[in-house]
DRENPA-3360 file (N, C-alpha, C; in nm, 2 decimals, always signed):
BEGIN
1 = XXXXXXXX = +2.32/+2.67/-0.64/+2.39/+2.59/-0.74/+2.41/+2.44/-0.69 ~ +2.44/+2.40/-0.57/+2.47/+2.28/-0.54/+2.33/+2.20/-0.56 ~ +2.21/+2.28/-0.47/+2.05/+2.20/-0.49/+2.03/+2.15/-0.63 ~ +2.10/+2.20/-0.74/+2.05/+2.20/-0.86/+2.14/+2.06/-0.91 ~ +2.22/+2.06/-0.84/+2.37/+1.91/-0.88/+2.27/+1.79/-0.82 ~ +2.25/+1.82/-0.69/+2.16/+1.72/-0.60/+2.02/+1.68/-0.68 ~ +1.99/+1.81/-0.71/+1.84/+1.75/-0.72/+1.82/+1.65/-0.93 ~ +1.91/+1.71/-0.97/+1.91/+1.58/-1.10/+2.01/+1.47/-1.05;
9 = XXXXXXXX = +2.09/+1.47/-1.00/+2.16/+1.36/-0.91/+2.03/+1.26/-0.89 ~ +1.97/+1.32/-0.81/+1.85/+1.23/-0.76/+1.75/+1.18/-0.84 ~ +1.72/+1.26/-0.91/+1.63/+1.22/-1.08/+1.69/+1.09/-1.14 ~ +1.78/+1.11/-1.15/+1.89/+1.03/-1.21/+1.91/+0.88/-1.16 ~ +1.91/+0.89/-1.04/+1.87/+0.77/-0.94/+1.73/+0.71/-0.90 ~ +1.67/+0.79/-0.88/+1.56/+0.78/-0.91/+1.48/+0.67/-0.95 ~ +1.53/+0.69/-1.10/+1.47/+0.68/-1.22/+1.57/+0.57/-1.30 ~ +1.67/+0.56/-1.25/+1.77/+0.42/-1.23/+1.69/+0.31/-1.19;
17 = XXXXXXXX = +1.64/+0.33/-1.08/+1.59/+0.26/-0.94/+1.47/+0.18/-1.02 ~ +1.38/+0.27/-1.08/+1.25/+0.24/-1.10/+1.32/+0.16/-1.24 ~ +1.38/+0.22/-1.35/+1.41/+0.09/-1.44/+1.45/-0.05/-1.40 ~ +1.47/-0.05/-1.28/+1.57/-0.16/-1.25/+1.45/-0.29/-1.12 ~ +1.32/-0.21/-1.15/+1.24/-0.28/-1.00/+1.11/-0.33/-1.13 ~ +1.13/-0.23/-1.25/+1.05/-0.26/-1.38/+1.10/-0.37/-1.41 ~ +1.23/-0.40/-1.47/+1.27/-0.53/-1.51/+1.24/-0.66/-1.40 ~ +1.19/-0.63/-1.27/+1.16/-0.75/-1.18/+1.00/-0.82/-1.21;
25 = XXXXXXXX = +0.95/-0.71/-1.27/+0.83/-0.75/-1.27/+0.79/-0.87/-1.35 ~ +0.73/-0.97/-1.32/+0.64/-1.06/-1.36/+0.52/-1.04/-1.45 ~ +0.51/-1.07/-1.62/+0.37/-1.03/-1.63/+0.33/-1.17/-1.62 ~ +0.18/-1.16/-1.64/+0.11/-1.31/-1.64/+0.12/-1.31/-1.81 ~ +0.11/-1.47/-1.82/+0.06/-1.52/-1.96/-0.09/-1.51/-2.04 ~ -0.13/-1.54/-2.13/-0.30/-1.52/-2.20/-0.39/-1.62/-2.08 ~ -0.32/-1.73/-2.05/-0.40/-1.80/-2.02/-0.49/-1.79/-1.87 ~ -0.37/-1.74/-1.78/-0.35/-1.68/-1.63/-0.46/-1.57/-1.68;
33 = XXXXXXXX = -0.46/-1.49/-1.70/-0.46/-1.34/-1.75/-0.62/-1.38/-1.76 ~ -0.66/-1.46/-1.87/-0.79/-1.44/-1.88/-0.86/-1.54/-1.75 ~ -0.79/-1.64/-1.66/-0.91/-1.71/-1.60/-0.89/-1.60/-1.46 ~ -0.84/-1.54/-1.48/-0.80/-1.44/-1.33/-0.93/-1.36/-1.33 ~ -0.94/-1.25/-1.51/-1.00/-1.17/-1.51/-1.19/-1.21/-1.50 ~ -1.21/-1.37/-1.54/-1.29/-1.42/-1.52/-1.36/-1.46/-1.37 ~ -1.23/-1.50/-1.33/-1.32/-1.51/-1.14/-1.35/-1.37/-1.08 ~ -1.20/-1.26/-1.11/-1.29/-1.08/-1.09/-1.38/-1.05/-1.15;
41 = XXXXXXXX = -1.44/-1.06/-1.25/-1.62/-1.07/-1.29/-1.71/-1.13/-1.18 ~ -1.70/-1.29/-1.21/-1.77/-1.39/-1.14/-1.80/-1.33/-0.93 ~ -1.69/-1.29/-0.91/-1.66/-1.26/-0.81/-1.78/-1.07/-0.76 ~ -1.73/-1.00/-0.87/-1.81/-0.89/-0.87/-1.93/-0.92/-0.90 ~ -1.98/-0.99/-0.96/-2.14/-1.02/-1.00/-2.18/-1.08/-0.86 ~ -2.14/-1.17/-0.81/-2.15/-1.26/-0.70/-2.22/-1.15/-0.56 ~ -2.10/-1.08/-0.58/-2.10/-0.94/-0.45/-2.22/-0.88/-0.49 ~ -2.20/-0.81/-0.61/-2.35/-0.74/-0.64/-2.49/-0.78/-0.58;
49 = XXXXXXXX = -2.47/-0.89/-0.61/-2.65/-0.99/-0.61/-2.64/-1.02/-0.45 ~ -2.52/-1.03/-0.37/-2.55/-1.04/-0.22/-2.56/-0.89/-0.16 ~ -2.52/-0.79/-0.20/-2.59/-0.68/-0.17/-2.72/-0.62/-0.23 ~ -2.74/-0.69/-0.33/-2.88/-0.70/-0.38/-3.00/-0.75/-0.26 ~ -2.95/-0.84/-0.23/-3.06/-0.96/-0.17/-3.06/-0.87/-0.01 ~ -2.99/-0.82/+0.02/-2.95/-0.77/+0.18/-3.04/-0.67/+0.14 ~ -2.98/-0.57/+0.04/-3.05/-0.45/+0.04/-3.24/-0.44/+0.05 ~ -3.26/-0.56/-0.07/-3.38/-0.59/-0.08/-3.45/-0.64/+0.06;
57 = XXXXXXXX = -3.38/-0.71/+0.12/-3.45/-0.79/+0.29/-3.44/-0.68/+0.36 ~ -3.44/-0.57/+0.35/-3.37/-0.48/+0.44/-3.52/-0.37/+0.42 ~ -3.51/-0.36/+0.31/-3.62/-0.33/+0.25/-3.77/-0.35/+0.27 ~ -3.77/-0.47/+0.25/-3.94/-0.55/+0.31/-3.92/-0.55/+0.46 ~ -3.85/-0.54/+0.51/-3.82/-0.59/+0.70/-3.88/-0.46/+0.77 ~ -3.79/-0.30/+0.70/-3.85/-0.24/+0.73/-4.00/-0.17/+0.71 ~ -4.08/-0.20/+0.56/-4.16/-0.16/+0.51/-4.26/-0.25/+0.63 ~ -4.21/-0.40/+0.65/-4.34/-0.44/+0.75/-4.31/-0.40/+0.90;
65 = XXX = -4.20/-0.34/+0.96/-4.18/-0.31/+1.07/-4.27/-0.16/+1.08 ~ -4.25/-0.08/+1.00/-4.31/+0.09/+0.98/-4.45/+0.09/+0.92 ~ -4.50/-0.02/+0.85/-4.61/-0.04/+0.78/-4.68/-0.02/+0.71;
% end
């Protein structure tokens, strides 16, 4: 009987807590928002093509090393 006082007690707080760390949050504006999601593109394309180029050198290095 008591676990059962404690344990919504704690729900209750819980879930107090998290309303209260929600209202801290910061969103971004349209403007933020889209030049952000644009450098995470630019940025992933970027990575891609430099594990492209490695993979590909990696590639020919060994096809002329093994022959």
């Amino acid at each position: 009987m008591g676990k059962e006082k404690e344990s919504t007690a704690f729900k209750r707080s819980f879930f107090t807590e998290l309303k209260g760390e929600f209202r801290k949050i910061v969103w971004p504006d349209k403007k933020l928002l889209g030049k952000q999601s644009v450098a995470v593109i630019i940025s992933a394309i970027a990575i891609g093509c430099i594990i492209s180029a490695i993979d590909w050198l990696l590639q020919v290095g060994l096809t002329f090393i093994i022959g």
